[in-house]
C-alpha positions in Angstrom: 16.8 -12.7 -46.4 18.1 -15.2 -48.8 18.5 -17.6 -46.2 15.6 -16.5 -44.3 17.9 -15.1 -41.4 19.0 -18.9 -40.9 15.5 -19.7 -39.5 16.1 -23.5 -40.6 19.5 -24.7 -39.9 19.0 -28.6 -40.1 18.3 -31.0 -43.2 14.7 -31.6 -43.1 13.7 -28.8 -40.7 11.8 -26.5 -43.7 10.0 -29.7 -45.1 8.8 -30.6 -41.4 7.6 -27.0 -41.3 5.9 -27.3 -44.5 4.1 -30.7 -43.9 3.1 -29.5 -40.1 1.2 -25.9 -41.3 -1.3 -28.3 -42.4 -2.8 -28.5 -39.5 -1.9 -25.4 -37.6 -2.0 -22.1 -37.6 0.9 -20.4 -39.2 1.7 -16.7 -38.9 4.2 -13.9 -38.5 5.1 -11.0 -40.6 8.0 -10.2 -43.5 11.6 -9.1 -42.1 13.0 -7.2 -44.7 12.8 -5.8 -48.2 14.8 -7.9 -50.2 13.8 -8.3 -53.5 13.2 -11.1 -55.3 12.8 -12.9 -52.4 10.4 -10.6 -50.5 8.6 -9.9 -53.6 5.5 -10.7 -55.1 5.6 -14.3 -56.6 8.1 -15.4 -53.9 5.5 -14.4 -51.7 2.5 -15.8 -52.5 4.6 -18.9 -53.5 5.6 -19.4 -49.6 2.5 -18.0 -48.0 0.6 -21.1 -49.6 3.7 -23.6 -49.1 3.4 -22.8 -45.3 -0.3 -22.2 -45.4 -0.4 -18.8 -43.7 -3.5 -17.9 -42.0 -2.6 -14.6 -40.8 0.0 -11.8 -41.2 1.0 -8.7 -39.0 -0.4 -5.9 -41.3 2.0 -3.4 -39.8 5.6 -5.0 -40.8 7.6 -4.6 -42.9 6.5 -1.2 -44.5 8.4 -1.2 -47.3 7.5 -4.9 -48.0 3.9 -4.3 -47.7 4.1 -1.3 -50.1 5.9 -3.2 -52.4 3.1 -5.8 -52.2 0.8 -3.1 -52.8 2.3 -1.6 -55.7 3.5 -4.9 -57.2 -1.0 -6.2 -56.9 -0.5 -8.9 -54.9 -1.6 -7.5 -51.3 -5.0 -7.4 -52.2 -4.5 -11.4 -53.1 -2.9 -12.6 -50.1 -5.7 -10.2 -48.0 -8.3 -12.5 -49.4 -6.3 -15.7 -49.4 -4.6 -16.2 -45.8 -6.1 -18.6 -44.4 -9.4 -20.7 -45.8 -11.5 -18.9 -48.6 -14.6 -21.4 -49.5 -16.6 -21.0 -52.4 -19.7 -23.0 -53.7 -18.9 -23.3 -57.3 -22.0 -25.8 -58.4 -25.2 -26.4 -56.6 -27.7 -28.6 -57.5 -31.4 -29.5 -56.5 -35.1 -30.8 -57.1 -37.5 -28.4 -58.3 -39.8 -29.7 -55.9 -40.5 -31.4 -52.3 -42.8 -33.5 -50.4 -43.5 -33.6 -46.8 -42.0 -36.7 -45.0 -39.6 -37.7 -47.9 -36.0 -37.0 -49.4 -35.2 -33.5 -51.1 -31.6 -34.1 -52.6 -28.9 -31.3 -52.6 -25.2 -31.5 -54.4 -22.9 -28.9 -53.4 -19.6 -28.2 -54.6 -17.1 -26.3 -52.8 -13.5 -25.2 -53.2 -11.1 -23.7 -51.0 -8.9 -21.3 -52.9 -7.3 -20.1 -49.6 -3.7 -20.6 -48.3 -5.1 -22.9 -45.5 -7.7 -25.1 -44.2 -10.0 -24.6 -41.4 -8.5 -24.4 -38.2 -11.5 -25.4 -36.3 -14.3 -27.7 -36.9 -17.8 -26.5 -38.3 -21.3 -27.9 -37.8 -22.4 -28.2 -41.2 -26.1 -28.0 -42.0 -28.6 -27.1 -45.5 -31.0 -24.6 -43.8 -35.2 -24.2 -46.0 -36.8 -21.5 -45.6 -40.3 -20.6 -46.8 -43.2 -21.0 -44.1 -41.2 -22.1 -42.2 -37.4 -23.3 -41.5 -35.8 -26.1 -41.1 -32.0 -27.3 -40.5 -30.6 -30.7 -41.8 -27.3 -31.4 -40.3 -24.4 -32.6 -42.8 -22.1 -34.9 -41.1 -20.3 -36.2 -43.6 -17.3 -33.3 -44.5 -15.3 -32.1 -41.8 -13.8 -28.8 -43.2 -10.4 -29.0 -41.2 -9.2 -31.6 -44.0 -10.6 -29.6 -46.8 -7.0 -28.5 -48.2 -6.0 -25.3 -50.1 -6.9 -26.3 -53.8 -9.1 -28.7 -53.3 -13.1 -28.9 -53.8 -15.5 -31.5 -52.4 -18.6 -32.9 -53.6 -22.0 -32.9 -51.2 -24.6 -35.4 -51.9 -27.3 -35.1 -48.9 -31.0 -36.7 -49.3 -32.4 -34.0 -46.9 -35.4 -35.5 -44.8 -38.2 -33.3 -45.0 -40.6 -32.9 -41.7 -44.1 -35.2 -42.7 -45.8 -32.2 -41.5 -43.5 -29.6 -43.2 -46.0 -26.7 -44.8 -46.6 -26.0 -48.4 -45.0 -23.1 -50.4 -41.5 -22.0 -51.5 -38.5 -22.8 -49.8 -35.2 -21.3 -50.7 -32.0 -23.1 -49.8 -29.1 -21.8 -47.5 -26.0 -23.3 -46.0 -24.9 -23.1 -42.1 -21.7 -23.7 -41.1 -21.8 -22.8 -37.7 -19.1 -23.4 -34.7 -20.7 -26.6 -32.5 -19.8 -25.2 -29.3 -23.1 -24.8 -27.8 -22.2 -21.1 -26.8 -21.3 -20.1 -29.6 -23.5 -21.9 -32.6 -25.9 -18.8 -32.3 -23.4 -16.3 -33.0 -23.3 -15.5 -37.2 -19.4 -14.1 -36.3 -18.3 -17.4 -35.6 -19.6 -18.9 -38.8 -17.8 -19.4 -42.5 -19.0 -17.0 -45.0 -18.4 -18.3 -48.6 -16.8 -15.4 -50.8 -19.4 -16.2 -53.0 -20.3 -12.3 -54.0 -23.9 -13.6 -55.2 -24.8 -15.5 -52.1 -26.3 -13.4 -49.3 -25.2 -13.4 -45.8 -28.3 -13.6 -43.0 -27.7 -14.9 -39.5 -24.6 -16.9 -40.0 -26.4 -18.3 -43.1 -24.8 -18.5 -46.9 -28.1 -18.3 -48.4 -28.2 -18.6 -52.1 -30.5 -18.3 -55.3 -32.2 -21.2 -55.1 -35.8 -22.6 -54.1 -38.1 -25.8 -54.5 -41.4 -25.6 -53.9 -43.4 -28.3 -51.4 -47.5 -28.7 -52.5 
């Protein structure tokens, strides 16, 4: 409703909400069709205020048609909760065992929230044959909706490391030790280019090591 059935009824209470779905999850679903309240730019307006990670998909009908018809369901499908991208990625054309290979990485989050739990972040090579360097210096969880986040890691190559071509992948696994195996419990980047392999963004992108 207008008044949004009287949910906050004290000074501040709304703006404590807002500041505290930072850090939480937030969910629910609409209450009734109401327009313009319950439509479309109202919407997505308070969906990112509060940082909604997730939504009943079954209530209310009419809203959710409205949604539909109106373009934005398809929107706040891909946007409720974190949506990471790499937007830039950067590397050397070429490696040599035992010494530095440096990555950038850019990403963005262009979701309505942040990660709710933390990931073990780590630049996977793969040629001959694989190797994982852990990133420890970004902790997702305070990578906010709109923001992006430069990567600068001087990736320590094994001295005995084989020659060939290694293409470059990102993990960003969950660091419970029961579940750091499982791909379903990594982030996948909604990059459309990258591909998705074992819980790995790989993209196109390779260095060669003589």
């Amino acid at each position: 409703s207008d008044d949004d059935e009287g949910t906050y009824q004290l000074p501040g209470e709304k703006d404590y909400a807002i500041a505290d779905s930072a850090f939480v999850p937030v969910g629910g679903e609409t209450c009734a069709l109401n327009p313009p309240r319950s439509s479309c730019p109202s919407a997505l307006a308070e969906l990112a205020l509060h940082h909604w990670t997730h939504i009943n998909a079954g209530y209310h009908p009419e809203v959710l048609a409205a949604w539909q018809q109106d373009g934005c369901y398809a929107e706040i499908g891909c946007r409720l909760g974190y949506r990471l991208a790499l937007v830039d990625l950067r590397w050397a054309a070429s490696g040599s065992p035992g010494e530095s290979m440096p990555v950038e990485l850019v990403l963005v989050n262009d979701g309505f929230a942040a990660p709710v739990n933390a990931r073990s972040l780590a630049l996977v090579f793969e040629g001959p044959t694989r190797v994982e360097v852990p990133i420890a210096e970004l902790d997702l969880r305070t990578l906010m909706p709109g923001e992006s986040t430069t990567l600068c890691v001087d990736a320590a190559l094994p001295a005995d490391l084989a020659a060939g071509s290694y293409r470059i992948g990102l993990r960003m696994a969950d660091p419970a030790p029961t579940l750091a195996d499982d791909p379903r419990q990594a982030i996948r980047l909604s990059n459309a280019e990258s591909e998705w392999s074992e819980g790995i963004n790989w993209f196109d992108a390779s260095f060669d090591v003589g």
